[in-house]
N, C-alpha and C positions, 0 to 999 in steps of 0.2 A: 760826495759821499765820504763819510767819516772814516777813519779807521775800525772804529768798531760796528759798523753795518757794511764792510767789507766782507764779501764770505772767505776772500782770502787768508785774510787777517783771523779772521774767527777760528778758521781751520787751522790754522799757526797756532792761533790759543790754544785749540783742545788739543794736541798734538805736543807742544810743551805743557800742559796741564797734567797731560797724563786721564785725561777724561775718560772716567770707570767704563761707559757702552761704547767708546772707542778700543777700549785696551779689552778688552773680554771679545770683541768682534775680530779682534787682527789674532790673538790668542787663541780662539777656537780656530779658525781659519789655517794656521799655522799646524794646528793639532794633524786634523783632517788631511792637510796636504803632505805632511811629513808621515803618517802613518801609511798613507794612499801607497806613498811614494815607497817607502822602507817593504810594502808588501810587494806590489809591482816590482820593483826590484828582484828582489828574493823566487819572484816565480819567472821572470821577464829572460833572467842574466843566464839562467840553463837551458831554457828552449832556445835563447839566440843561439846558444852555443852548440848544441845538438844539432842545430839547423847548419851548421857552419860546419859540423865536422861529419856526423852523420849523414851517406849517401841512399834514399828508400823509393820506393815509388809512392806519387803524391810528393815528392817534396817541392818542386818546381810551384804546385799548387799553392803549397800552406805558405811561400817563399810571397806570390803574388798576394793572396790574402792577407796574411802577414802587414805586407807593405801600403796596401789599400786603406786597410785600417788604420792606417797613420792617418789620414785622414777624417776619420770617422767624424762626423759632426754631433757635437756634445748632444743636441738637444734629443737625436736618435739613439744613442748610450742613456741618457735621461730614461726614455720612453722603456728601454727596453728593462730595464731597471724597475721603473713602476709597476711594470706587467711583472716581472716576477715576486716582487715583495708585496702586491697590493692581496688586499682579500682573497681575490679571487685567483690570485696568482700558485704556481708552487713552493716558494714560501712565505706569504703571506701570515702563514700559522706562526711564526717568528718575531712577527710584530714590527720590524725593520722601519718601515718605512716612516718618512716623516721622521728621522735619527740623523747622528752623525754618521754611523755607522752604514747607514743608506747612499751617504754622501761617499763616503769611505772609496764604498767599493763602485761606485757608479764612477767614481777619478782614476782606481784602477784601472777599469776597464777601457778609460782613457788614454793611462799612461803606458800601462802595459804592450802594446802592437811597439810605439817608440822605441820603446828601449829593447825589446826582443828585437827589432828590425834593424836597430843600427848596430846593437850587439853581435848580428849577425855577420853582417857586412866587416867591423873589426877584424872578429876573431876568424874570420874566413880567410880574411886578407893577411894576418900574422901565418896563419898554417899553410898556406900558400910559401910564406915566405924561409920557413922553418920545415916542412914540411920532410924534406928527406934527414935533417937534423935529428927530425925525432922519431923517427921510422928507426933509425940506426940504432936509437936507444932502445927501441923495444916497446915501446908504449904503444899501449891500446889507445881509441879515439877517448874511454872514458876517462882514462888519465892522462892525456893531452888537454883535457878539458880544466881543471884547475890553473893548468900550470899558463896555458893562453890566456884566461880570463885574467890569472897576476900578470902577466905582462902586457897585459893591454887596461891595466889599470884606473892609468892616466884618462885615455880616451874614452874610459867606460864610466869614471867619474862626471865627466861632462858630459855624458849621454844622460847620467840618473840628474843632474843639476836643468836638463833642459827639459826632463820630464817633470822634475818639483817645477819650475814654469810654467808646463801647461795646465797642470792642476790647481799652483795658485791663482790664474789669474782665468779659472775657468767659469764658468756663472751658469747654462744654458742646465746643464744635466743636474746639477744642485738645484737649481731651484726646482726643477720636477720634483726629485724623491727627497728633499729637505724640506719645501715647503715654506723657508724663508722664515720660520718660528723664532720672535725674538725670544733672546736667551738661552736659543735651544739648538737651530742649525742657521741664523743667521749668517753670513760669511762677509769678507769683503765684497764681493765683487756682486752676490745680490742685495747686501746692504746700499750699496751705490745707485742700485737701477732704484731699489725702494726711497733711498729720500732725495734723490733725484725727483720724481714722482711727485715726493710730497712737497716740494720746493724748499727742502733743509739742506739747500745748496752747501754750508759750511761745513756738516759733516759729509757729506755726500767729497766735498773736495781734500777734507782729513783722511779720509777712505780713500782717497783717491792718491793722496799724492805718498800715503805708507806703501800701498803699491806699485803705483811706479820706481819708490826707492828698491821695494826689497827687487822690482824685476832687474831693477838695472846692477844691483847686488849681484842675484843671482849669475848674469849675465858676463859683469867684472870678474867672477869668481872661477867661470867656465873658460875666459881666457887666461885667466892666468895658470890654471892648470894646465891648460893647452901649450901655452908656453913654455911652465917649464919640463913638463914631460919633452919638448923640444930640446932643449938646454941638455936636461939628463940624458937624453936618450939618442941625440942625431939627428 
């Protein structure tokens, strides 16, 4: 076999080429995941923390639920997802579906238990530690609430880096409410199952190998903040 009926080689091409439906495919893909991520977040990092400081009844419960959901199998986040945005659904009227914006929040809803569950476990374990510290000072649970989440910074930076992991390299629940539309909600990772499929092994393994770079990115990224928040910190 030649170099150039290598799909290896080929996927090296487009990948130094810079080939337009490869670059628009990792760039929306990117879009989606970092927006997922940046909303998850923002809702994810105050209920961990409520949960952690805040004593109620029912909390034991949402604690166990909470953490079940880290589990959640995409393809039933997918489903649950289509049922609300399809026609027939409650918001349907919205038009969502078959969008980025469908994908959006279907990786939310992925990412979110994560990082609420480990954010909780943190800042449980910081106020735990600090606990009579900050009592002395006077502070209520809601303003113990900022100041744990800054101190636990570091570890809460690689909790959101292992949630942008799950949602980039997620496929089951996009492709339900995305629909796989070139152009429009293609992504990596249902780009791969589709020319896989069609036997266009050489983009299929272009797609494949920007993903395992940016995971193991991600992943280099997550230890080294782990690191040095070790370094700084003790």
């Amino acid at each position: 076999m030649s170099a150039s009926d290598n799909p290896f080689y080929t996927a090296l091409a487009l990948i130094l080429g810079m080939d337009s439906d490869l670059i628009d495919i990792v760039v929306l893909s990117l879009q989606v995941s970092l927006v997922a991520v940046l909303i998850a977040s923002a809702l994810a990092l105050p209920v961990g923390a409520a949960l952690a400081l805040w004593r109620f009844p029912g909390r034991n419960g949402l604690i166990v639920v909470l953490n079940a959901l880290m589990g959640l199998p995409p393809v039933v986040a997918g489903l649950c997802v289509y049922l609300l945005l399809s026609r027939a659904g409650p918001l349907g009227s919205f038009g969502l579906l078959f969008t980025p914006s469908a994908m959006v929040i279907a990786q939310v809803i992925l990412v979110f238990p994560i990082i609420a569950a480990l954010t909780r476990q943190q800042v449980e374990a910081l106020h735990h530690e600090y606990a009579e510290q900050l009592r002395s000072l006077g502070l209520t649970q809601l303003r113990m609430m900022p100041t744990l989440l800054w101190d636990a910074r570091f570890g809460l930076l690689t909790v959101i880096l292992a949630g942008f992991g799950r949602a980039s390299a997620e496929v089951g629940a996009v492709m339900i409410v995305g629909g796989n539309i070139d152009g429009v909600t293609r992504v990596m990772t249902t780009s791969i199952v589709l020319e896989t499929s069609k036997g266009n092994l050489a983009m299929a393994l272009g797609l494949g190998i920007i993903l395992l770079s940016l995971v193991t990115l991600i992943n280099a990224l997550a230890h080294w903040v782990s690191e040095t928040a070790k370094r700084r910190l003790g």
